[in-house]
C-alpha positions in Angstrom: 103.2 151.9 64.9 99.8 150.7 63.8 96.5 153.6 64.1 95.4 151.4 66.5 98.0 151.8 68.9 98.1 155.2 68.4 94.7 154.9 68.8 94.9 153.7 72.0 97.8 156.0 73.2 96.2 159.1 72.4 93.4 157.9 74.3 95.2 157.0 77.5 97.2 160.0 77.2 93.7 162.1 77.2 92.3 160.3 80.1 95.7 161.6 82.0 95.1 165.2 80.7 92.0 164.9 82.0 92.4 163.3 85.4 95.5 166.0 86.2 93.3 168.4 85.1 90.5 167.6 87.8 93.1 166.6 90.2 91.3 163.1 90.3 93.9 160.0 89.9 91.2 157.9 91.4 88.7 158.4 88.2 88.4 154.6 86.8 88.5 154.2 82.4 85.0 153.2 83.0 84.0 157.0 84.5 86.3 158.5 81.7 84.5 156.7 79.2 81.2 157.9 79.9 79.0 159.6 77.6 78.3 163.2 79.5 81.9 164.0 81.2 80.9 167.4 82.2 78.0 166.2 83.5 78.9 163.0 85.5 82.5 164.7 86.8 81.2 167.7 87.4 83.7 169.7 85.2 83.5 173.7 85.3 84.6 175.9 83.1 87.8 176.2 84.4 87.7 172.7 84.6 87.3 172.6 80.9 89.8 175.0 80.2 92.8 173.3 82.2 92.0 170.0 79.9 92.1 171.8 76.8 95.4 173.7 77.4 96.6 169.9 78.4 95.9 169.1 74.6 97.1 171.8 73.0 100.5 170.9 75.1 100.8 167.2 75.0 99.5 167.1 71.3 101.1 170.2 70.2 98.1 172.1 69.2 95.7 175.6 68.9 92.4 174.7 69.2 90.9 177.8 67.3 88.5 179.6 69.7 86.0 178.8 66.9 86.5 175.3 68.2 86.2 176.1 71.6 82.5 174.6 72.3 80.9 172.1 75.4 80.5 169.3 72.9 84.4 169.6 72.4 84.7 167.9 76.2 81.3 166.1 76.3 83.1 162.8 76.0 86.0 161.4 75.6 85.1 160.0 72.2 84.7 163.6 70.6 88.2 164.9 72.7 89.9 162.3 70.8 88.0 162.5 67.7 89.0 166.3 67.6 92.9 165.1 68.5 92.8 162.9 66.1 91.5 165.3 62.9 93.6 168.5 64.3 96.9 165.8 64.2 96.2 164.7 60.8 95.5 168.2 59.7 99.2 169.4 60.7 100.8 166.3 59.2 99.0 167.1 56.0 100.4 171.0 56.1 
């Protein structure tokens, strides 16, 4: 499988996290993809937390409470960007 695809399914797969998390099916790519997802979904704390425990699950990993910060869920860009260096960090251990 090419990065790119995975690329792509990691991405899709986040957007799922996210819309089970906030109990939203109806939330279009278009409102994932936007640049300030707490702000323009609304997403609490609780919210927040419910995604990242999604993550950890489907990606099979600890996000460090270190690592625990709002710019973490800001966007989808920096969730995947996180994914995406915590995965390649347990591949190289």
């Amino acid at each position: 499988m090419t990065d790119a695809h995975q690329s792509i399914q990691r991405r899709e797969k986040i957007k799922l996290i996210i819309r089970d998390s906030l109990r939203r099916s109806e939330l279009t790519d278009e409102q994932l993809e936007a640049a300030d997802l707490i702000g323009s979904l609304g997403i609490t704390s609780v919210d927040a937390l419910e995604i990242l425990i999604g993550v950890e699950a489907e990606f099979d990993l600890h996000i460090p409470d270190e690592d625990l910060d709002r710019k973490l869920i800001d966007s989808l860009d920096s969730l995947d960007s996180y994914v995406q260096s915590a995965q390649a960090a347990n591949q190289a251990t």
